[in-house]
SERO-4910 file (N, C-alpha, C, O; in steps of 0.05 Angstrom, whole numbers):
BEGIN
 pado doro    nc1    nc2    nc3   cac1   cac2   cac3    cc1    cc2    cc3    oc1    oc2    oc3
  Unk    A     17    -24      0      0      0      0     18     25      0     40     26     11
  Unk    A      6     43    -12     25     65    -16     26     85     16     15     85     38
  Unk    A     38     95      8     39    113     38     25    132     48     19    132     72
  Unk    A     18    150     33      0    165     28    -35    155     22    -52    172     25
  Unk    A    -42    125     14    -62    119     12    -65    108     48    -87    107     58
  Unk    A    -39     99     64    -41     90     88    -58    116    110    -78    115    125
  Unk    A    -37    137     99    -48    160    124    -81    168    113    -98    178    128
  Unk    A    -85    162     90   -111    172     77   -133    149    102   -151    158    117
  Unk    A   -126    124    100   -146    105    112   -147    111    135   -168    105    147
  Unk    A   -128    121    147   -132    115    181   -149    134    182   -149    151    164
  Unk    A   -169    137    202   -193    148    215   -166    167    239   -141    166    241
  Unk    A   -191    182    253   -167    210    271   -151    195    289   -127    198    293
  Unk    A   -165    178    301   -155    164    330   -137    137    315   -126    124    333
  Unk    A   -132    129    294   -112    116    286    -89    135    273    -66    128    269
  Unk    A    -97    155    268    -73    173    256    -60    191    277    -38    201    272
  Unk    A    -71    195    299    -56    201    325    -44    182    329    -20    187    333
  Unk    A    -48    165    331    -37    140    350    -15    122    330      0    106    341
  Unk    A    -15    125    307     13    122    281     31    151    285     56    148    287
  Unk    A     22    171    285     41    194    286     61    190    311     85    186    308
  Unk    A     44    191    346     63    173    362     73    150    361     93    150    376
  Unk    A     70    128    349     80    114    350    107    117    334    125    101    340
  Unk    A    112    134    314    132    152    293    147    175    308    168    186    300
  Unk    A    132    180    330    148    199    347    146    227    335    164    243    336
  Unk    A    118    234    320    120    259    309     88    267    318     69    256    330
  Unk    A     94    293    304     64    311    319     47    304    297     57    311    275
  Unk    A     22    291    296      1    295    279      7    318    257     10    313    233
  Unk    A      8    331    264      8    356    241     30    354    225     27    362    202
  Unk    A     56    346    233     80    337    208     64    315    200     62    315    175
  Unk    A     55    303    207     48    272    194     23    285    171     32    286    148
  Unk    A      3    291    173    -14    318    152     -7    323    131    -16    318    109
  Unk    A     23    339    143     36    360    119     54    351    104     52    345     81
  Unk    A     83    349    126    104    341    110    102    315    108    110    309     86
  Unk    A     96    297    121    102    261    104     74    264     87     74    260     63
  Unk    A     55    268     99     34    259     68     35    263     40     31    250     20
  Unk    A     44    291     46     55    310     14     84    302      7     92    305    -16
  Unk    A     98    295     22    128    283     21    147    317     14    163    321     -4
  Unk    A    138    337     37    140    357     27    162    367     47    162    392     52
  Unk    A    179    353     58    205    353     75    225    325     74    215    304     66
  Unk    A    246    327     80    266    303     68    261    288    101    268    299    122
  Unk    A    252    268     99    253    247    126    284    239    133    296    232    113
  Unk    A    295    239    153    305    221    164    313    190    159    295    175    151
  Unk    A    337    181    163    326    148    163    313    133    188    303    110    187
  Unk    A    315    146    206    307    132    226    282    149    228    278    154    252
  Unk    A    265    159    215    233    164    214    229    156    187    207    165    181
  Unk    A    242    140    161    239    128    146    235     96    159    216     85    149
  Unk    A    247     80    176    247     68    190    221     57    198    211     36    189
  Unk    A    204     80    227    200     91    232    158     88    218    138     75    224
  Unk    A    167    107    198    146     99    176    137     64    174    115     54    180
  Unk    A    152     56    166    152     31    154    145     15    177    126      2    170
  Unk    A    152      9    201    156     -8    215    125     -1    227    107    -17    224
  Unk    A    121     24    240    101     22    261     68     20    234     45     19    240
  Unk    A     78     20    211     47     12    194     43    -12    193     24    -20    179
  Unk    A     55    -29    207     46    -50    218     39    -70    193     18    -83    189
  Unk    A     62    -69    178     71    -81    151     39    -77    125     32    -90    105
  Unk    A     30    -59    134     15    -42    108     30    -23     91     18    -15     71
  Unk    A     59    -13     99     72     -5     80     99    -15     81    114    -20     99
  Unk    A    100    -16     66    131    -39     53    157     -1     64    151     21     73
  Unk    A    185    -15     54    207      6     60    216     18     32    232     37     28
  Unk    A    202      3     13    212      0    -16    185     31    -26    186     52    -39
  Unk    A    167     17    -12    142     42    -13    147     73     -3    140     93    -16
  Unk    A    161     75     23    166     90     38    185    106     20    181    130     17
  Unk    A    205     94      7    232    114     -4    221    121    -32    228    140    -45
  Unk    A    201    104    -40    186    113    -71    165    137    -66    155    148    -85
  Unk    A    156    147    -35    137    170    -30    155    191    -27    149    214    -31
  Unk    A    180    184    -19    199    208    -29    212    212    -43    226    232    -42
  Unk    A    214    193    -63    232    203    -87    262    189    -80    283    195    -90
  Unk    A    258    174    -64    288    161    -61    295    144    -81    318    145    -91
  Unk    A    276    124    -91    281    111   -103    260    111   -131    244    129   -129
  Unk    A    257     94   -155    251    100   -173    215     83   -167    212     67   -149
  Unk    A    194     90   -182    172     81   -174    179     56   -179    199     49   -192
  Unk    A    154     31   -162    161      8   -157    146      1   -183    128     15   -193
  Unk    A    155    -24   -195    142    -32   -226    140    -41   -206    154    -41   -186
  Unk    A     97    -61   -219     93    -92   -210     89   -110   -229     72   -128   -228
  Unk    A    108   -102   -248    108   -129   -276    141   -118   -293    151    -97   -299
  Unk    A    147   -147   -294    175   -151   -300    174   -140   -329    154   -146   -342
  Unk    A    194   -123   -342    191   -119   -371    206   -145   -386    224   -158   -376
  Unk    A    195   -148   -409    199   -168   -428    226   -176   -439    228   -194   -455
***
């Protein structure tokens, strides 16, 4: 699941409770990780990944910021 479709699903009281568990204020979690509109950390790339409670992959996490290149899900020919 993408990362941004993750923070989209959670309801308020699960998106509080993912932002602490990430160690960040609700409101970075909103702005800068939803929009990917500040450079994360690795250890809140980490962080990300781990406390979604394997609904987002790490491969997902570095493709919402541009770390890495979008994930194909079919091998080219």
């Amino acid at each position: 699941m993408k990362l941004r479709d993750y923070i989209n699903h959670l309801d308020s009281d699960a998106l509080t409770a993912y932002a602490m568990r990430c160690r960040i204020a609700v409101s970075y979690l909103r702005l800068h990780i939803k929009y990917a509109s500040k450079d994360p950390s690795v250890s809140l790339i980490k962080s990300l990944t781990r406390e979604s409670e394997g609904c987002v992959s790490l491969a997902e996490v570095l493709e919402h910021f541009g770390i890495i290149e979008t994930i194909s899900t079919s091998k080219a020919a």
